[in-house]
C-alpha positions, 0 to 999 in steps of 0.5 A: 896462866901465863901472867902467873909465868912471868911473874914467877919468871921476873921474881926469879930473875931478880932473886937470881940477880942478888945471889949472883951479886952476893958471891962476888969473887975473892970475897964471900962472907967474912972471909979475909984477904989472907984466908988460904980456904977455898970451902964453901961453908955456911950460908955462902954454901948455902946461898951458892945451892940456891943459885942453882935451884934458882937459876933452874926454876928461871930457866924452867920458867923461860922455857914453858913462856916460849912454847905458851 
């Protein structure tokens, strides 16, 4: 059981790493230089939802290893 934790952990973690790196700041995906828009639209809207989701399942998985 806890082997399948630190896989799900470890898989999380790099998942969490790329979408962290795809929102790199000032950026986003397609967005211009001179864009006066601050929405998130799109997949950026979308990869910004699963970085929470992501993040949670990470941190979940964390906790569960500490008190195994």
């Amino acid at each position: 059981m806890k082997e399948v934790i630190q896989v799900i952990q470890s898989l999380s973690a790099f998942i969490l790493i790329i979408f962290v790196l795809l929102q790199v700041r000032g950026t986003g995906f397609g967005r211009g230089s001179n864009s006066s828009s601050f929405t998130r639209r799109g997949i950026e809207k979308m990869v910004f939802k699963l970085t929470f989701v992501v993040t949670a399942i990470f941190l979940t998985m964390s906790v569960i290893l500490l008190f195994t």
